[in-house]
TIPA-207915 format. One record per residue (C-alpha): residue in one letter; x, y, z. Coordinates in nm, 4 decimals. Example, Ala and Ser with C-alpha at 12.3 -4.5 7.8 and 13.67 -1.06 7.14 Angstrom:
residues 2
r=A, x=1.2300, y=-0.4500, z=0.7800
r=S, x=1.3670, y=-0.1060, z=0.7140
***
This chain:
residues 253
r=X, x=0.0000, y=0.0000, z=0.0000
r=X, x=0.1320, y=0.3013, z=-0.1312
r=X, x=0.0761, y=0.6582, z=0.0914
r=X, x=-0.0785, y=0.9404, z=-0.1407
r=X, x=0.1781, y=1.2642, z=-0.1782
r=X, x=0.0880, y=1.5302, z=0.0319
r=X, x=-0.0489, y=1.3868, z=0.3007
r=X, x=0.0938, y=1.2973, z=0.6958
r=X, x=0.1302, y=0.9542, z=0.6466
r=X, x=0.2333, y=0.9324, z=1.0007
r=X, x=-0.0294, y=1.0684, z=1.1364
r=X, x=-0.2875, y=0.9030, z=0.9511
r=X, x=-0.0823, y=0.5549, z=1.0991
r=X, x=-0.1454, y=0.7089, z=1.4325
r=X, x=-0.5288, y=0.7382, z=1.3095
r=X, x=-0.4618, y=0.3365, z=1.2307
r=X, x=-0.3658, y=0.2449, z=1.5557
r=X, x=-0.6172, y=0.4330, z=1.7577
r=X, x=-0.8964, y=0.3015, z=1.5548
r=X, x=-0.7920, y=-0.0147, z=1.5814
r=X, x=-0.7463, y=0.0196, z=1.9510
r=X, x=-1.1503, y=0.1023, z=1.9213
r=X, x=-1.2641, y=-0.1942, z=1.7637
r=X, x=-1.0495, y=-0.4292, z=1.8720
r=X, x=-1.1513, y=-0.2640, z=2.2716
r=X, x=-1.5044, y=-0.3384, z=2.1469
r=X, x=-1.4829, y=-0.6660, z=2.0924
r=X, x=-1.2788, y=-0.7367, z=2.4173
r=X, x=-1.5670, y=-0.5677, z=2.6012
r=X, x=-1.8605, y=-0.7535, z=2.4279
r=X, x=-1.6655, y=-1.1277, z=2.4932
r=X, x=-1.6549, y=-0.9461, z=2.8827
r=X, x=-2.0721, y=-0.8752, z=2.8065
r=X, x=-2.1401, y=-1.1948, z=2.6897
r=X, x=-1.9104, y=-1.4076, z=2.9646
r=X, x=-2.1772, y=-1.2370, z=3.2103
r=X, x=-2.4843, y=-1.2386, z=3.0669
r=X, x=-2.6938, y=-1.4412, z=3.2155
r=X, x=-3.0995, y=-1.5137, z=3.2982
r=X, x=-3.3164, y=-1.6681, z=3.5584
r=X, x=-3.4224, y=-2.0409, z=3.5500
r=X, x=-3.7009, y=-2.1959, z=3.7458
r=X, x=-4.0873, y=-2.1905, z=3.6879
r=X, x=-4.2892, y=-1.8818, z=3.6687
r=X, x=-4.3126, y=-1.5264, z=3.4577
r=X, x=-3.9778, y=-1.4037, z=3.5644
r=X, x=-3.7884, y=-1.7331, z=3.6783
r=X, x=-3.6594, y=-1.7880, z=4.0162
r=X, x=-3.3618, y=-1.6237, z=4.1820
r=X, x=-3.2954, y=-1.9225, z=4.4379
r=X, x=-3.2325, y=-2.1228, z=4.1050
r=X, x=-2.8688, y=-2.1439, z=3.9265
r=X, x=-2.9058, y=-1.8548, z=3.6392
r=X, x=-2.8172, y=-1.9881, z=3.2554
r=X, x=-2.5270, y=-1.7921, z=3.0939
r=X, x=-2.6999, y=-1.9087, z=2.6820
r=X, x=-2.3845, y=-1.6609, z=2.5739
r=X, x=-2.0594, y=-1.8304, z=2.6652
r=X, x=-2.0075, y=-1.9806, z=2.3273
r=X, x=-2.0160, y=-1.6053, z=2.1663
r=X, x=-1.7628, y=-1.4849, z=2.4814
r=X, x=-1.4883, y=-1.7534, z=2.3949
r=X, x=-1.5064, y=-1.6805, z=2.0292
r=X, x=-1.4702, y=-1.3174, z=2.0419
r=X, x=-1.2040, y=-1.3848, z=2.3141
r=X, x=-1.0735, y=-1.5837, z=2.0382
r=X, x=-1.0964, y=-1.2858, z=1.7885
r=X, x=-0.9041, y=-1.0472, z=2.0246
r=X, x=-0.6564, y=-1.2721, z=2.0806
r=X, x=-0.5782, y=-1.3225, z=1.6826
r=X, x=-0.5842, y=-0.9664, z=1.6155
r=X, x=-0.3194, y=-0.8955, z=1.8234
r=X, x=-0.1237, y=-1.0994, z=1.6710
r=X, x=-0.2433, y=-0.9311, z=1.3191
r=X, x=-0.1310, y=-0.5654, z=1.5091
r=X, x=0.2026, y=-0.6868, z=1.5575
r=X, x=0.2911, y=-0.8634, z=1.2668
r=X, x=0.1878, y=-0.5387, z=1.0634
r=X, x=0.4402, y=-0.3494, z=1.2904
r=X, x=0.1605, y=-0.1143, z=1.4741
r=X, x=0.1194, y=-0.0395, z=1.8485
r=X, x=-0.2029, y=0.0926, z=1.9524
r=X, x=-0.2547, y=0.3136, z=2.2357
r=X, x=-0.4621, y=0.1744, z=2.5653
r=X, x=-0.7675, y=0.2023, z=2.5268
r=X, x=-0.9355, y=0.5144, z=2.6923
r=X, x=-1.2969, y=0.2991, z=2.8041
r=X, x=-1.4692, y=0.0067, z=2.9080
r=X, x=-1.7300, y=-0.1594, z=3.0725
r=X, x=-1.7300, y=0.1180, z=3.3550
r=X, x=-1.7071, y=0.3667, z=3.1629
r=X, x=-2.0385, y=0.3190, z=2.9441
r=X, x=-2.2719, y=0.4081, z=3.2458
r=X, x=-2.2744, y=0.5694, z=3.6231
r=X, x=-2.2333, y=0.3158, z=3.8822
r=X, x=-2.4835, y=0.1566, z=4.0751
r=X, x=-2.6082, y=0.4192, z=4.3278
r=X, x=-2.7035, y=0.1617, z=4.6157
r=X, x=-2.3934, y=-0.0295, z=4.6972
r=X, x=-2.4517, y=-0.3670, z=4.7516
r=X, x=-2.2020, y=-0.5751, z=5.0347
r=X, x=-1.9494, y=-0.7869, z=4.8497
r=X, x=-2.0422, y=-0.6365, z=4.4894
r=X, x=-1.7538, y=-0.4917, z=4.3031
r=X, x=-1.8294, y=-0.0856, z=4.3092
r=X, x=-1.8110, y=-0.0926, z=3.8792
r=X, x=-2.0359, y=-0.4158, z=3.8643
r=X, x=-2.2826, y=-0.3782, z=3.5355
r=X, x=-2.5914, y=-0.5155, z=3.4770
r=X, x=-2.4796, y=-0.7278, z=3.1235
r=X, x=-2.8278, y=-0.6720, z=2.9555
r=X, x=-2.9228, y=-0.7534, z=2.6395
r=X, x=-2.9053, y=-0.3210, z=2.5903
r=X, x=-2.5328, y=-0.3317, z=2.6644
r=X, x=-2.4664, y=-0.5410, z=2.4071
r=X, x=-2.6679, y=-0.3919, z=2.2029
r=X, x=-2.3814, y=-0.0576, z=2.2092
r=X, x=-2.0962, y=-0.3159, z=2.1000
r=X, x=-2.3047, y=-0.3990, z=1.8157
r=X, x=-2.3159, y=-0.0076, z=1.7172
r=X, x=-1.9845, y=0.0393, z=1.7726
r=X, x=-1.8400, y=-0.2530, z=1.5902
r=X, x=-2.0986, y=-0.2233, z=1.2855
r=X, x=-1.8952, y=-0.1440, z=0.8927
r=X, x=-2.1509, y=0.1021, z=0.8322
r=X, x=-2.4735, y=0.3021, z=0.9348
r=X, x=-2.7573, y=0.3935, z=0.6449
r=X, x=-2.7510, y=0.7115, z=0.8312
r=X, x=-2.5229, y=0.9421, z=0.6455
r=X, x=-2.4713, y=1.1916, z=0.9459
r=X, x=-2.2855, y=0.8883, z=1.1559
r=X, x=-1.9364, y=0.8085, z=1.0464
r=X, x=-1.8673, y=0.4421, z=1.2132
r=X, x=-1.5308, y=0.3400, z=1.3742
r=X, x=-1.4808, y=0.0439, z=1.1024
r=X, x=-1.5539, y=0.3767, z=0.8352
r=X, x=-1.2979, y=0.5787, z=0.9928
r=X, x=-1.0714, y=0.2806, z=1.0542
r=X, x=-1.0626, y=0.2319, z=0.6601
r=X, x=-1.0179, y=0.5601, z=0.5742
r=X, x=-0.6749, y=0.5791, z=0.7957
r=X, x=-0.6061, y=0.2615, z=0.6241
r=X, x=-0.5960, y=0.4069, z=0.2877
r=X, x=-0.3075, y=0.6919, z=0.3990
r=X, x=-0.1096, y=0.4978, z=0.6783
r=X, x=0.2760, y=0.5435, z=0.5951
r=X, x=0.4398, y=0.2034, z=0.5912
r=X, x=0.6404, y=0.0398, z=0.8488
r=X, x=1.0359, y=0.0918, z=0.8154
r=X, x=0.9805, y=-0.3202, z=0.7029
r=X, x=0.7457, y=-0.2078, z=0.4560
r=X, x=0.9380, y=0.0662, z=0.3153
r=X, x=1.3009, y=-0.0488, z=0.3293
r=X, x=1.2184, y=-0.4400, z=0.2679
r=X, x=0.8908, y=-0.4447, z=0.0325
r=X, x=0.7168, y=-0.6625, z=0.3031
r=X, x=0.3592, y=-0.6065, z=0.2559
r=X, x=0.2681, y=-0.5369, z=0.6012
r=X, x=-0.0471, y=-0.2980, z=0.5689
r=X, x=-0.1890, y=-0.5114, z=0.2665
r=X, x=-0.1816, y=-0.8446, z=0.4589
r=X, x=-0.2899, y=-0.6319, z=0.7945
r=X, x=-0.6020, y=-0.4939, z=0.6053
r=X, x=-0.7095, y=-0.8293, z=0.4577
r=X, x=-0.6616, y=-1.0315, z=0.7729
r=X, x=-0.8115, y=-0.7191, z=1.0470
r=X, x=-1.1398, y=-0.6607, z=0.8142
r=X, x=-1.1787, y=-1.0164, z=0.8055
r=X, x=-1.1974, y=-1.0619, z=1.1913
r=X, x=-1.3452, y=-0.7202, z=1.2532
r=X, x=-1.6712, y=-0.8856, z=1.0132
r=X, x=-1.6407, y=-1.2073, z=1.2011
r=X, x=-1.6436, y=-0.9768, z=1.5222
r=X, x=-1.9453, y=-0.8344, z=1.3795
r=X, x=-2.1719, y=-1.1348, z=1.3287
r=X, x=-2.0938, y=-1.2506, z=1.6461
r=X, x=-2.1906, y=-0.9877, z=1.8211
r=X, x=-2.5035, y=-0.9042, z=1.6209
r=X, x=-2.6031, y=-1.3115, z=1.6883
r=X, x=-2.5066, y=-1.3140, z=2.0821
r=X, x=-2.7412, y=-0.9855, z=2.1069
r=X, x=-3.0435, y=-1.1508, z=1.9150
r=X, x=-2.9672, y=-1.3968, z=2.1518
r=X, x=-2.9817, y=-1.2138, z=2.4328
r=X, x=-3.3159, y=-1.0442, z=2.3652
r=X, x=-3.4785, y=-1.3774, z=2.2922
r=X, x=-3.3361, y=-1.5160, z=2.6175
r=X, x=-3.4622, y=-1.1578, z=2.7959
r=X, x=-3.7839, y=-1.1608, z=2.6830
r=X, x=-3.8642, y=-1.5370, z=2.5140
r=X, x=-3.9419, y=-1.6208, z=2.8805
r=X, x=-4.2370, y=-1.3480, z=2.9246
r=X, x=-4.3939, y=-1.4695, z=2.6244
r=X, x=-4.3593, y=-1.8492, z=2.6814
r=X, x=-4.5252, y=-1.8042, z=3.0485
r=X, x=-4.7792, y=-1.4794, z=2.9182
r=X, x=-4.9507, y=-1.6805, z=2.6039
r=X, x=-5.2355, y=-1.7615, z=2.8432
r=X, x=-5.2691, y=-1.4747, z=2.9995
r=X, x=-5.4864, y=-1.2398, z=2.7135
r=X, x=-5.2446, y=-1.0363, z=2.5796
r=X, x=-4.9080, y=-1.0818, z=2.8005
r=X, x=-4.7551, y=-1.3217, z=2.4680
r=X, x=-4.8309, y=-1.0114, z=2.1863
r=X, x=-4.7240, y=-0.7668, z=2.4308
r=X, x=-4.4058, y=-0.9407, z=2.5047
r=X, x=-4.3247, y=-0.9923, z=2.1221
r=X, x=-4.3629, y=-0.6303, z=2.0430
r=X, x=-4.0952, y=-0.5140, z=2.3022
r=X, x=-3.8522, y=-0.7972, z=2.2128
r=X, x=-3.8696, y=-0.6831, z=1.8244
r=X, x=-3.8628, y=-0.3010, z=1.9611
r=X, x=-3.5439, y=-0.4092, z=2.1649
r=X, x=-3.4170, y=-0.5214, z=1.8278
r=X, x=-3.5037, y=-0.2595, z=1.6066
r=X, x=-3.3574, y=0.0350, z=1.8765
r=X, x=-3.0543, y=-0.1444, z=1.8018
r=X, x=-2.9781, y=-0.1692, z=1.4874
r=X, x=-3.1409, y=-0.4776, z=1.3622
r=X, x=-3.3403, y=-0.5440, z=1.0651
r=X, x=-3.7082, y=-0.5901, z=0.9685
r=X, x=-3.6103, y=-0.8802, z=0.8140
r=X, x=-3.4486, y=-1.0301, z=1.1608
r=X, x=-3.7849, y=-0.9380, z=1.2980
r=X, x=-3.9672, y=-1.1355, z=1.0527
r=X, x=-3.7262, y=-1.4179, z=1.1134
r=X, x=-3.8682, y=-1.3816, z=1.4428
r=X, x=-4.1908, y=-1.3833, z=1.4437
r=X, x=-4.1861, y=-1.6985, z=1.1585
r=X, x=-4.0599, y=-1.9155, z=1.4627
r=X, x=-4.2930, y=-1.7951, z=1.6822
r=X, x=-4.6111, y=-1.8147, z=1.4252
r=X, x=-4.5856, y=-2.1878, z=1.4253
r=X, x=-4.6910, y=-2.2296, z=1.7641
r=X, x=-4.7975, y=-1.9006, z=1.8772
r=X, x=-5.0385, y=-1.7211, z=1.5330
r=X, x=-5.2162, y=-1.5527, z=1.7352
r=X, x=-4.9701, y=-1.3301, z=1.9531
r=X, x=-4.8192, y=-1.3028, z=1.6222
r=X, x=-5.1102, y=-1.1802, z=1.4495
r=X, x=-5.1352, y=-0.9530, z=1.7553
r=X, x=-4.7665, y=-0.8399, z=1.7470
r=X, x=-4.8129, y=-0.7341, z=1.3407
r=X, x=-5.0628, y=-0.5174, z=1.4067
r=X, x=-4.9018, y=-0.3128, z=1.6353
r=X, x=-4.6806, y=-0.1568, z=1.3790
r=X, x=-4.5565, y=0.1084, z=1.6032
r=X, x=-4.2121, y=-0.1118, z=1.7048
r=X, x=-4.1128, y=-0.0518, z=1.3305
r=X, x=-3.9383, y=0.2382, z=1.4004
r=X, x=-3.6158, y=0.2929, z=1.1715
r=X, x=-3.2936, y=0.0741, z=1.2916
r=X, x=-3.0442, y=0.2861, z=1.4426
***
């Protein structure tokens, strides 16, 4: 890759490196998110809280732990350092304002809505052309980096083989997230409308704010639908319900 004339190559390879400390930040937070997310088991509308809790997204945590892991590996071999990263998990809300004995002061919820921020921050693009993404601005740095003193002096082909390999994990990243939050919606509110389909309209009711949970973050109408054709075969009537109250397709984020 080849820096244009007249331009700070350096500091565009600064840009590099910070936005890479972004995404790649991102995706160690979400594995973090998804390690701790966890719901109620046991009988009744809202589980039991004597009852061990189900963690349905460890699978997602060790493969974005996975992720992180390689692209560090990709940041080095292409010769860049990244700064520290400037937030996390602590960072994306106030604190708990009742402290509770023997909880860690910066403990978080892990909601489906906090994963539900990875997935805007680690999305390659918004339909919205007022919001620049991080994977937008991470390209664009990519495109005037100066080369290493390797790629300079020696002709390795650091950057090209560091773009190739980074957008392929950073769209990995992506999907994973974007599947461990459907997942985590279903799992938040799948319960209310399992235990509410007898109860008049508790099962519609409960549909309509887990595809409104969806849509506020940047999922499709087509995920919805995917939804909802799950739920029709054994539930047509909350369905039927849940289509007719149009007013949780609202435009994704």
């Amino acid at each position: 890759m080849t820096t244009p004339k007249d331009v700070d190559g350096a500091a565009w390879r600064a840009e590099l490196e910070r936005w890479h400390a972004e995404l790649a930040n991102t995706i160690d937070q979400a594995s973090l998110w998804a390690r701790e997310f966890h719901v109620c088991t046991g009988d009744g509308l809202w589980g039991d809280d004597s009852a061990p809790p189900s963690y349905p997204l460890l699978g997602y945590a060790e493969r974005l732990e996975t992720i992180g892991a390689t692209l560090k590996m990709v940041c080095v071999n292409a010769s860049l350092n990244p700064p520290i990263p400037r937030w996390d998990r602590t960072t994306m809300s106030a604190p708990p304002r009742i402290r509770i004995p023997g909880r860690d002061p910066d403990w978080r919820a892990a909601d489906y809505s906090e994963g539900g921020q990875y997935l805007l921050y680690i999305r390659p693009f918004t339909p919205r052309t007022n919001i620049v993404t991080a994977q937008q601005h991470w390209r664009e740095a990519l495109g005037f980096a100066a080369p290493s003193v390797l790629e300079s002096h020696l002709g390795i082909p650091q950057l090209a083989v560091y773009a190739e390999q980074a957008q392929g994990l950073f769209d990995i990243a992506h999907d994973t997230i974007r599947a461990a939050f459907r997942d985590s919606v279903a799992a938040t509110f799948g319960r209310i409308w399992a235990t509410g389909t007898n109860r008049g309209d508790l099962g519609a009711r409960a549909l309509v704010a887990w595809l409104h949970a969806l849509t506020d973050w940047g999922c499709s109408a087509e995920e919805c639908e995917a939804v909802l054709r799950d739920i029709e075969l054994v539930d047509p009537e909350s369905v039927a319900m849940c289509r007719a109250a149009s007013w949780w397709q609202l435009d994704t984020a």
